[in-house]
C-alpha positions in Angstrom: -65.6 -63.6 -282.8 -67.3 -66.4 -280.1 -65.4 -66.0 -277.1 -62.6 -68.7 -276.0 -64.3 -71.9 -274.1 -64.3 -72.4 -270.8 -61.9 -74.8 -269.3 -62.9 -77.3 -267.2 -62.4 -77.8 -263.5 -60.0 -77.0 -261.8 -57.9 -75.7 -265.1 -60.3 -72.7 -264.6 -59.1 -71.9 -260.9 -56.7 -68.8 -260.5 -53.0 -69.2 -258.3 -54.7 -67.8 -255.0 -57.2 -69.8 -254.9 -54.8 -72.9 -255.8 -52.7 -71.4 -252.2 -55.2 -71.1 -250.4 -57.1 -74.4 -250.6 -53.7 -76.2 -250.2 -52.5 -74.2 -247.5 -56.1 -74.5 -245.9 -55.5 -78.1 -246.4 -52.5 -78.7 -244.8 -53.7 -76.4 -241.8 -56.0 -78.8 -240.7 -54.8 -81.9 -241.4 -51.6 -80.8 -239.3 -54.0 -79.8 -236.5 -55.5 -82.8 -236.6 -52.1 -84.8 -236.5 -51.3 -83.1 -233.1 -54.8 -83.5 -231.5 -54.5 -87.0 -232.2 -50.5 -87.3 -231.4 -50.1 -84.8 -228.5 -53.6 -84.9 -227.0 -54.3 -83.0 -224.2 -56.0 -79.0 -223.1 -52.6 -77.4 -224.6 -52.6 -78.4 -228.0 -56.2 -78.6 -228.0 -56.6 -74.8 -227.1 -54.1 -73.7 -229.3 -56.0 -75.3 -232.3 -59.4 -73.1 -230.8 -56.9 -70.2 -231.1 -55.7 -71.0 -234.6 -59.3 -71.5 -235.6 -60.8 -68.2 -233.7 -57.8 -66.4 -235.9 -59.1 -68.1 -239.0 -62.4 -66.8 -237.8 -61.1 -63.4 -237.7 -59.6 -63.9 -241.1 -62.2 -64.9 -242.6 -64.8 -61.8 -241.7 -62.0 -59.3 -242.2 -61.4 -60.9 -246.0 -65.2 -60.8 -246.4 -65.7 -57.2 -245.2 -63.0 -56.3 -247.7 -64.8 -58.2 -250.6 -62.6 -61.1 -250.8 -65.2 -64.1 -251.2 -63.2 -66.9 -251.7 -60.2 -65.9 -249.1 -63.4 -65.4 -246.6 -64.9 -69.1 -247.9 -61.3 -70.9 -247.4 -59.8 -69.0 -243.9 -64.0 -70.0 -242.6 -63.2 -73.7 -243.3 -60.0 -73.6 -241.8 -61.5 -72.1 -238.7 -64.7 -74.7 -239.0 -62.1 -77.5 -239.2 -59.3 -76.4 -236.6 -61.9 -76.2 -234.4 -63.4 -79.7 -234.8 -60.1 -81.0 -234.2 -59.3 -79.1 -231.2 -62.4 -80.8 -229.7 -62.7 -84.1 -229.1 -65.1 -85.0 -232.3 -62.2 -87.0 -234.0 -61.2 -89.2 -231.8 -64.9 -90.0 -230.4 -67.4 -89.4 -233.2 -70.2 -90.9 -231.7 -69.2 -92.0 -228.1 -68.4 -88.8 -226.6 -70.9 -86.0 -224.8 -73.3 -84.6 -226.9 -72.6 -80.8 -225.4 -69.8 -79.8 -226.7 -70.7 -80.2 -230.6 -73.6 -78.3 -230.0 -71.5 -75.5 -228.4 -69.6 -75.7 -231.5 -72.3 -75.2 -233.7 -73.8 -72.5 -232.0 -70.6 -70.8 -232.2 -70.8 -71.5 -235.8 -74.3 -70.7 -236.3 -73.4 -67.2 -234.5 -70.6 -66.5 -236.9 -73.2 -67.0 -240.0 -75.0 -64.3 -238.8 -72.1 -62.4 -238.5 -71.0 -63.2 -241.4 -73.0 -64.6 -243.6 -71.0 -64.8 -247.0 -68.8 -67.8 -246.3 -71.2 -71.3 -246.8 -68.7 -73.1 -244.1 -70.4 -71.4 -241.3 -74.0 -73.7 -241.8 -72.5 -76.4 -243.3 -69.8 -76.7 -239.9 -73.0 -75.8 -237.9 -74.6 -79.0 -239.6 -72.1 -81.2 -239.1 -71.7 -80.3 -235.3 -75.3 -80.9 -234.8 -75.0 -84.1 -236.4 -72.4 -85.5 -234.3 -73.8 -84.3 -231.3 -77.8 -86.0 -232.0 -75.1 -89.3 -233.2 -73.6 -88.9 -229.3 -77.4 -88.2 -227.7 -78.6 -91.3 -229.7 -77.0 -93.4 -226.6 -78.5 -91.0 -224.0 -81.6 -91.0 -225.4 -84.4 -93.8 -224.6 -85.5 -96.1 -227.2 -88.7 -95.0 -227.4 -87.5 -91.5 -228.6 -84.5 -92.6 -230.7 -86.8 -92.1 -233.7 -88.2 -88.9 -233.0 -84.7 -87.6 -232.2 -83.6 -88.9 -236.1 -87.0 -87.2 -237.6 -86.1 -84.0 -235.7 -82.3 -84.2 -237.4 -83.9 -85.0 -240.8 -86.2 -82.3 -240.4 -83.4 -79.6 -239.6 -81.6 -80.7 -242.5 -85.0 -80.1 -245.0 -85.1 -76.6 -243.3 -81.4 -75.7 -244.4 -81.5 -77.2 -247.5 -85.0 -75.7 -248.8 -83.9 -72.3 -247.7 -80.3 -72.2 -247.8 -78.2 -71.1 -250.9 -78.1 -73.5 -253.3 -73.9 -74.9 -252.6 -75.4 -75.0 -248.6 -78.5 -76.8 -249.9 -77.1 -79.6 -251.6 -74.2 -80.3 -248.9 -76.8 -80.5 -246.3 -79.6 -82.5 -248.1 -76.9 -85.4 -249.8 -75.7 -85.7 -246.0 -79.5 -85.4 -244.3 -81.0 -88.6 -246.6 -79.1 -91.3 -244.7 -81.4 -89.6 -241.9 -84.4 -89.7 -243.5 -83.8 -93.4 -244.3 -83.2 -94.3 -240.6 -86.7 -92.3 -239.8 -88.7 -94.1 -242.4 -86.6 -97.6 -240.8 -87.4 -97.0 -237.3 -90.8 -95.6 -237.6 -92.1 -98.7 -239.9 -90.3 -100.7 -237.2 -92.3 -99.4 -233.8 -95.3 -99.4 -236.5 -95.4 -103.1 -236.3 -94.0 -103.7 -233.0 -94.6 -101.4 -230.8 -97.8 -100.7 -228.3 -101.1 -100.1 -230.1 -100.8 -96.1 -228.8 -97.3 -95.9 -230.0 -98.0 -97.3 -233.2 -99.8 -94.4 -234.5 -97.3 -92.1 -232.8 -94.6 -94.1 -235.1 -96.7 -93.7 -238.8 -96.8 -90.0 -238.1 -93.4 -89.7 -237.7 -93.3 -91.9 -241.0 -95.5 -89.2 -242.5 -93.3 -86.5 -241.6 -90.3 -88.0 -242.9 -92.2 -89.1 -246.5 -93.7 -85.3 -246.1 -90.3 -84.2 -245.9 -88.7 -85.9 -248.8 -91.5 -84.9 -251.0 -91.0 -80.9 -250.1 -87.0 -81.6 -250.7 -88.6 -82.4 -254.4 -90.0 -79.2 -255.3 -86.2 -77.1 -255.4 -84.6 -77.8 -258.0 -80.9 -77.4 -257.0 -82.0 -80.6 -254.8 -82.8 -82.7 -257.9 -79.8 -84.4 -259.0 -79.5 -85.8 -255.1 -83.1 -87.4 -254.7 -82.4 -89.7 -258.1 -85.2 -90.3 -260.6 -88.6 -88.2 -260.5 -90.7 -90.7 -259.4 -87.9 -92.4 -256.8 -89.0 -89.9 -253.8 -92.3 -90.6 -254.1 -92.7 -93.8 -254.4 -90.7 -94.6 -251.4 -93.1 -92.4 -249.2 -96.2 -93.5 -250.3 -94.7 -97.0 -250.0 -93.5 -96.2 -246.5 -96.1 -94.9 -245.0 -98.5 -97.6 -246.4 -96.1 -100.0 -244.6 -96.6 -98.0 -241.2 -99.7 -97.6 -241.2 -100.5 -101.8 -242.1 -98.7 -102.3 -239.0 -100.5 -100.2 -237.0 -103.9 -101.4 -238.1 -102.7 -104.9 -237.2 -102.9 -104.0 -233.7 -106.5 -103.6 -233.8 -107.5 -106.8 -234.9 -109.2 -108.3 -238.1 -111.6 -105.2 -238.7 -109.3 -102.7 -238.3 -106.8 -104.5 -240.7 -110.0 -104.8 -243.4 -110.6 -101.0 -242.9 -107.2 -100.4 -243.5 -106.4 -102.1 -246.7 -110.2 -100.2 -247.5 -108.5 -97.0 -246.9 -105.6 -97.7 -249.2 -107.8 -99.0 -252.0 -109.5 -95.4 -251.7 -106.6 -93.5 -251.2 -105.5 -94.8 -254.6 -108.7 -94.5 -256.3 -109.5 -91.2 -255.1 -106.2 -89.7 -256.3 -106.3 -91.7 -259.3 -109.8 -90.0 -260.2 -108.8 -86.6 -258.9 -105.9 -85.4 -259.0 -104.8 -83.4 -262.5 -101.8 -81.4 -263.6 -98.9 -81.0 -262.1 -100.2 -82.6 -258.6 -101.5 -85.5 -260.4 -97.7 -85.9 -261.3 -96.2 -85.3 -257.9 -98.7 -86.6 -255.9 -100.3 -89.7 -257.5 -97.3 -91.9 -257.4 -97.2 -91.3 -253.8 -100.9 -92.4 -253.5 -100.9 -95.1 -255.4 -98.3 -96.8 -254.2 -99.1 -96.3 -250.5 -102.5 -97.2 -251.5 -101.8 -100.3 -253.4 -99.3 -101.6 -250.2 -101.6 -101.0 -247.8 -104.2 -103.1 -249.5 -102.0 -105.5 -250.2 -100.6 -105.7 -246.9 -104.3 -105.6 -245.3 -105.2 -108.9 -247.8 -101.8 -111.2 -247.0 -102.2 -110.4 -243.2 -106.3 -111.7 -243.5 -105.0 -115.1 -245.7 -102.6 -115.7 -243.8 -104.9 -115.7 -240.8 -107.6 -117.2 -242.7 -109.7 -114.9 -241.9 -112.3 -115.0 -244.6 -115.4 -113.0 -243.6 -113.0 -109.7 -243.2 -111.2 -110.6 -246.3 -114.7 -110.2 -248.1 -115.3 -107.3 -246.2 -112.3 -105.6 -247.7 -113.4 -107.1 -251.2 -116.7 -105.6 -251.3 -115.9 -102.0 -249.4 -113.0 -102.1 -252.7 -115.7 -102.8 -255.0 -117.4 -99.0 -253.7 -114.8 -97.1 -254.7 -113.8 -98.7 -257.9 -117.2 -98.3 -259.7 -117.4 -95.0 -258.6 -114.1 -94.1 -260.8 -115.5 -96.5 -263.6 -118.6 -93.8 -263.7 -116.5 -90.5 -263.7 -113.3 -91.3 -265.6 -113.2 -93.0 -268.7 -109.6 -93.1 -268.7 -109.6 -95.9 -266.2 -112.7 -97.7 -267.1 -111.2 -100.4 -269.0 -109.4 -101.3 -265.0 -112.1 -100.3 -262.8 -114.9 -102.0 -264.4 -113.5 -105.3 -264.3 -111.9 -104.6 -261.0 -115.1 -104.0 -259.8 -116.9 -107.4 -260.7 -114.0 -109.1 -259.3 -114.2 -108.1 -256.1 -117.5 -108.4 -255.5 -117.1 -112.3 -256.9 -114.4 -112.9 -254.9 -116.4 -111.5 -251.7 -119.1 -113.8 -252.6 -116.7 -117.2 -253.3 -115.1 -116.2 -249.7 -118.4 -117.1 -248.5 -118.1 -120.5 -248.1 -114.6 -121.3 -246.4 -116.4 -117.9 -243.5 -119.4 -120.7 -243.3 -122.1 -117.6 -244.4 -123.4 -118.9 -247.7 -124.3 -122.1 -249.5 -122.7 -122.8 -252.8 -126.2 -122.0 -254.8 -126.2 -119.0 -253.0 -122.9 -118.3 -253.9 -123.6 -120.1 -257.6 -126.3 -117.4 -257.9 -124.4 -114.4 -257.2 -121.9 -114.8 -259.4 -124.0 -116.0 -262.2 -126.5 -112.3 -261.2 -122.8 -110.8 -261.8 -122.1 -112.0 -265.2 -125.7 -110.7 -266.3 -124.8 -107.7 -264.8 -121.5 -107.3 -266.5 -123.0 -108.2 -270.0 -125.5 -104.9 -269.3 -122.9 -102.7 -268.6 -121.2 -103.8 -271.0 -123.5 -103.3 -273.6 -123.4 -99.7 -272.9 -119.4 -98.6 -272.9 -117.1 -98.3 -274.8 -115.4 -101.2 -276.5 -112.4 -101.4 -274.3 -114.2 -101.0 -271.2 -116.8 -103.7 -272.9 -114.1 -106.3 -273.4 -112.5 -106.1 -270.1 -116.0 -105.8 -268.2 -117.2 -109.2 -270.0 -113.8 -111.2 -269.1 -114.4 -110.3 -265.8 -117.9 -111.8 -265.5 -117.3 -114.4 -268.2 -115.0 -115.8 -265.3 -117.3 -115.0 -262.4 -119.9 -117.5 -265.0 -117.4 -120.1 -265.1 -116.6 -120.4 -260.8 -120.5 -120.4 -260.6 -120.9 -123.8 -262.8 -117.7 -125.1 -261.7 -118.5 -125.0 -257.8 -122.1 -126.2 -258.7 -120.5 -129.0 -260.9 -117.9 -129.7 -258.0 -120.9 -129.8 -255.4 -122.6 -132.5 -258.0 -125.6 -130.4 -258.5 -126.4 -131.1 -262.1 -129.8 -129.2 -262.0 -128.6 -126.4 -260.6 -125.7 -126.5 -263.3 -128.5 -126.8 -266.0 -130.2 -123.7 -265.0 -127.3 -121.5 -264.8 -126.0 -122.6 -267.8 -129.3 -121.5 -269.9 -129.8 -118.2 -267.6 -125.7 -117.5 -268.6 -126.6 -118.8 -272.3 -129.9 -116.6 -273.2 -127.9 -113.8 -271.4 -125.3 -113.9 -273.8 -127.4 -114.6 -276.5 -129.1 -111.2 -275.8 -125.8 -109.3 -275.1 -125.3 -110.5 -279.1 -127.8 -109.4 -280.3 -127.5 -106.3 -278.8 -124.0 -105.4 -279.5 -124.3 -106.9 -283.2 -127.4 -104.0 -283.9 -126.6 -102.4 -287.4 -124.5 -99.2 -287.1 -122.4 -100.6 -284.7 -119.2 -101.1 -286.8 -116.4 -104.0 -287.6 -115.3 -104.3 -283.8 -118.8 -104.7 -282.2 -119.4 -107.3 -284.8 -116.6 -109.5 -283.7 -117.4 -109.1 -280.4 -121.0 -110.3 -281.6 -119.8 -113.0 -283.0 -117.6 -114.2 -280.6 -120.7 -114.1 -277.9 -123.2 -116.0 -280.1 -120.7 -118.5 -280.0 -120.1 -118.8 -276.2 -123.9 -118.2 -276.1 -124.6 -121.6 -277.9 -122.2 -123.4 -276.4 -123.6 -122.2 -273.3 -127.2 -123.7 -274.5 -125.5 -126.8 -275.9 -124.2 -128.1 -272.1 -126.9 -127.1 -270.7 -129.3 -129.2 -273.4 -126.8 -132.0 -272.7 -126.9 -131.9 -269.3 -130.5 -131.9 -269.6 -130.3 -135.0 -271.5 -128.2 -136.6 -268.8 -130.2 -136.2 -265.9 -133.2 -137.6 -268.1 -131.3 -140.5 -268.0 -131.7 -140.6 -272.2 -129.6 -142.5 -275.0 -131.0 -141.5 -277.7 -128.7 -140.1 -279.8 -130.7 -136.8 -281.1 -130.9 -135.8 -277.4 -126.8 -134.8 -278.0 -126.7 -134.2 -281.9 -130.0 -131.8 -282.4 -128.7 -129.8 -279.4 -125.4 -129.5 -280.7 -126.5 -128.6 -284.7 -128.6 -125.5 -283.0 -125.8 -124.5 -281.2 -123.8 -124.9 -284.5 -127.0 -122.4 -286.0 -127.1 -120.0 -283.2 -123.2 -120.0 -283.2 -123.3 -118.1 -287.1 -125.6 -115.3 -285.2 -126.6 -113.0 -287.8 -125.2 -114.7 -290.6 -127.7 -117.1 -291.0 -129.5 -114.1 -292.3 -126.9 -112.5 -294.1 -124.0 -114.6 -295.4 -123.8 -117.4 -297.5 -126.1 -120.1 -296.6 -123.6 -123.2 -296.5 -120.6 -122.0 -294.4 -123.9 -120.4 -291.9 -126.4 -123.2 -292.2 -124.6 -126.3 -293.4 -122.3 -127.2 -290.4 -125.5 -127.5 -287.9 -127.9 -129.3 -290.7 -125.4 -132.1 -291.4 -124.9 -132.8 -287.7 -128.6 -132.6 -287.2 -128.7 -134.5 -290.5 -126.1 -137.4 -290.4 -126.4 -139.5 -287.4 -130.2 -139.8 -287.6 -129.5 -140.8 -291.0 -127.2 -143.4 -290.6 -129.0 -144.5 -287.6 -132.7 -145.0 -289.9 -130.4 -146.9 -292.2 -128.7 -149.6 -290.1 -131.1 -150.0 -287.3 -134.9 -151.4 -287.5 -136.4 -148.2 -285.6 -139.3 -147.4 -288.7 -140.2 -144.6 -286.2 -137.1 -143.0 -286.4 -137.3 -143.8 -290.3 -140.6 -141.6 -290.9 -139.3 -139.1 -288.6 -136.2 -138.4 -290.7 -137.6 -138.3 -293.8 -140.5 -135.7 -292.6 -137.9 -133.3 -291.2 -135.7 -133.7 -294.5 -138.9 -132.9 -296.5 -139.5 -129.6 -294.1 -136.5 -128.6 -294.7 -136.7 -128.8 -298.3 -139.6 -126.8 -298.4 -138.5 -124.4 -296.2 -135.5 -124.0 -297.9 -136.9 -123.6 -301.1 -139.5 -121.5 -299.9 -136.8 -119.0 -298.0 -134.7 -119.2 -300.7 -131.9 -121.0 -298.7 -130.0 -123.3 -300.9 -128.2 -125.3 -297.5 -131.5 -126.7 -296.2 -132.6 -128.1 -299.5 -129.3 -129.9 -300.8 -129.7 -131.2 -297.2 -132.7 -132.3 -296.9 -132.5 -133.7 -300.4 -129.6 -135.6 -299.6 -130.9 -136.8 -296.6 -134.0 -137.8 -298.3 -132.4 -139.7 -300.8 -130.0 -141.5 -298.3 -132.7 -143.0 -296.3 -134.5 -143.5 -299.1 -131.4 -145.6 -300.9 -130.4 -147.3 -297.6 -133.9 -148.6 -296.6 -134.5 -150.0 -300.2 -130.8 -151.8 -300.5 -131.5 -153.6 -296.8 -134.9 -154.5 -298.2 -132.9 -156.8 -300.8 -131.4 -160.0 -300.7 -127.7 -160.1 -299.9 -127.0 -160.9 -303.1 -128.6 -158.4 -304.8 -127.6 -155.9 -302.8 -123.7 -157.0 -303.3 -124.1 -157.1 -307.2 -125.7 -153.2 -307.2 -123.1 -152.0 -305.0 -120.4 -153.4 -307.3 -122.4 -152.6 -310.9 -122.0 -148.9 -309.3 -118.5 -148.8 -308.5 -117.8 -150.2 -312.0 -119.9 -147.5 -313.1 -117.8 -145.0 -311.2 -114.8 -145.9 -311.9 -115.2 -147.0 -315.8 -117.0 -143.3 -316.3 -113.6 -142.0 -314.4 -111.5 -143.4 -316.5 -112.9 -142.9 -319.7 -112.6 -139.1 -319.1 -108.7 -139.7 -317.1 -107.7 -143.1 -318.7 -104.1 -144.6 -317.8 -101.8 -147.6 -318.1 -104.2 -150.5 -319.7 -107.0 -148.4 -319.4 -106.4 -146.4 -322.9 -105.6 -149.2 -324.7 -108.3 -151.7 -327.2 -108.5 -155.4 -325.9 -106.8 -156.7 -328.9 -103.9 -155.2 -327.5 -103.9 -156.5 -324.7 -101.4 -159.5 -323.7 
């Protein structure tokens, strides 16, 4: 038979304990209603004298095993005697000495007694109210120490008191942590360079201390989600220390926002198990708010040359994680190229690089990206080439801003062949499905990379001819189907770039009087008949035929006389269209002429 349930709270207290919390209850609250109405040194020492009975009770009933009579006649006593002092009426105004007698009274009857949990918790609330009272006293400059010091005291109790103790004191001890971390990121910013650093260590402690309250468990439920705690202490003491390093000017800020950016990759590379748990959100985020800090402060005091400091001491750090873990690679990697591009673009608002200086860096940066990229994994690949692909396209943009079209023309084919090569490399047999997409997707970039660069070739020549634009763009169209001019069918591969290469000199041999042009055609139509045939390629010889045959058709019907030519152009659309309707005849079409009205 399962035993009866339990009942819930407080159906599961027994009568005594029902009497003594109410008469407990209406103990103090009556003591505090004289204090208050009749004050003066009578009522208030007969109150001490109620409480030291209570006292008495209370050690007699735990002697005699009577926990809960000892727990209840100890608060009584804790709070009788907070009311016969002058704590009520002046929480926070009054003299700091007598709480603190009070809780060294208190603190003397725990080790008296030590089974009733009033005795700390009374000793914790005196000490509060007397640090609230010395807050006043104290000088501004040690306001914040003071707090730390209260937090601290609180930690203490709660990581080694019993567990009821633990949580009383901790849920009342974070509002003092709070104002630590406050204060201490306040003198961080504004306070004397010295004093600065004095202030993000007493940040530190307080962030150390919260983290510690993490690790008991009975403290859990107080300190809210897991990764609350730590996320506010890494993102405190980030804060603090920003506002320290501002103090020692643009350097020291660079430095800083360094340090975070390591702090952050270092743990993130590091730390495993169970400290990687607890310890990398504080890291992280500390990290990440430093650096972040460190890079407004520099823009907004457009102070460029540190700002690329910070970018390129980041860069350090970042590939070393892209080397060890492969975990983060995919974020590293790119992170990596970024900040080194972004280093070398600050260049030229700090006045310490041209723009083909710059144009050259970046451009050495995507080549660089596409061979490490080459030799990752696929993730790591994809991320790694964005990066660069962008670092490609500020190079030509700032040289095309600058009006530099020759130096835009070399980039371009230095960033085409390179891509070209990372295709061919990536595409190698064995490879699988995903490296040939990403093979094909950088032949295609590749020629369109060769194609602006052909055509701005062909404008700085100063050239109209219109092959200088369409051969260019037909190879791009060729080197754009990348292995599958080799491999898949030859018209969707080779057609697209043969008719552009094909159609406008065509049309062009036909309408205008360039015989030149004329010959030309028809030898490269003929080459590419042969070599089609010969290759066994059937796009370059229905091209070449066709284009044969066009010039061919178009050079004889301008070589007759207008009227000629009219009546052969309309014998062959009667041919056409009397054929089409034989096969698909309608209306009058199917009928004999006799029937016809």
């Amino acid at each position: 038979m399962a035993p009866p349930p339990v009942p819930p709270f407080p159906y599961r207290s027994r009568p005594p304990q029902v009497l003594l919390v109410v008469g407990a209850v209406l103990l103090v609250c009556a003591g505090a209603t004289l204090a208050s109405a009749y004050d003066g040194p009578l009522v208030r020492g007969a109150l001490l004298l109620l409480g030291g009975g209570a006292a008495a009770g209370s050690a007699r009933a735990a002697r005699s095993g009577l926990r809960n009579s000892a727990e209840t006649f100890a608060a009584t006593a804790a709070g009788l005697a907070l009311a016969g002092s002058d704590v009520p009426g002046r929480l926070a105004s009054g003299e700091p000495l007598l709480p603190l007698v009070l809780g060294a009274v208190f603190l003397l009857l725990h080790r008296l007694s030590p089974v009733p949990a009033a005795w700390p918790v009374a000793a914790w609330v005196a000490l509060q109210v007397a640090a609230l009272r010395a807050l006043d006293i104290l000088p501004g400059a040690l306001r914040t120490e003071a707090i730390l010091a209260v937090a601290l005291t609180g930690l203490a109790v709660a990581l080694f008191g019993r567990p009821l103790v633990a949580r009383l004191v901790m849920a009342t001890a974070v509002p003092w942590f709070a104002a630590a971390l406050l204060g201490g990121s306040a003198e961080a910013w504004t306070a004397a360079p010295t004093e600065r650093w004095l202030a993000v260590g007493l940040v530190t402690a307080a962030a150390a201390g919260l983290l510690l309250a993490r690790l008991r468990r009975p403290l859990d439920p107080l300190l809210g989600p897991p990764r609350l705690v730590p996320v506010l202490a890494g993102g405190g003491t980030g804060a603090a220390v920003a506002g320290a390093s501002s103090a020692g000017g643009p350097v020291a800020v660079a430095v800083a926002g360094f340090a975070g950016v390591l702090v952050a990759t270092t743990a993130a590379g590091e730390l495993s198990g169970w400290r990687r748990g607890f310890l990398l959100p504080v890291a992280v985020t500390g990290g990440v708010l430093l650096a972040a800090l460190s890079v407004g402060r520099l823009v907004a005091r457009a102070q460029w040359s540190e700002l690329a400091l910070l970018l390129v001491l980041t860069a350090a750090p970042t590939v070393w994680v892209a080397v060890l873990r492969a975990d983060d690679r995919p974020v590293a990697a790119p992170t990596a190229v970024g900040c080194l591009g972004g280093a070398a673009v600050l260049g030229l608002p700090a006045g310490w690089a041209s723009t083909a200086a710059v144009a050259v860096v970046l451009t050495g940066l995507y080549v660089v990206a596409l061979a490490v990229a080459g030799l990752v994994e696929r993730d790591s690949r994809r991320a790694t080439v964005r990066a660069g692909a962008v670092s490609a396209g500020v190079a030509v943009l700032l040289l095309h801003v600058e009006g530099d079209r020759a130096l835009v023309l070399a980039h371009l084919a230095v960033q085409g062949a390179a891509t070209l090569g990372w295709a061919w490399w990536t595409g190698r047999a064995g490879h699988g499905s995903d490296a040939d997409t990403d093979s094909s997707a950088a032949w295609r970039v590749g020629a369109a990379q060769l194609v602006l660069a052909a055509w701005t070739a062909a404008a700085l020549g100063g050239t109209a001819t219109v092959e200088a634009y369409s051969i260019p763009a037909a190879a791009g169209l060729l080197l754009a189907a990348g292995r599958g001019l080799l491999r898949d069918a030859s018209w969707p591969a080779w057609g697209p770039g043969l008719v552009t290469a094909a159609a406008p000199s065509t049309v062009l041999a036909v309408l205008s009087a360039d015989a030149p042009r004329a010959v030309l055609v028809l030898a490269a139509a003929a080459l590419a008949m042969v070599a089609g045939a010969r290759a066994g390629v059937r796009a370059p010889l229905l091209v070449g035929a066709a284009t044969a045959l066009g010039v061919a058709v178009g050079l004889a019907v301008r070589a007759l006389p207008w009227p000629v030519g009219a009546a052969l152009v309309v014998g062959a659309v009667l041919l056409v269209v009397g054929a089409r309707r034989e096969q698909a005849p309608v209306a009058g079409f199917a009928a004999r002429l006799a029937d016809l009205r």
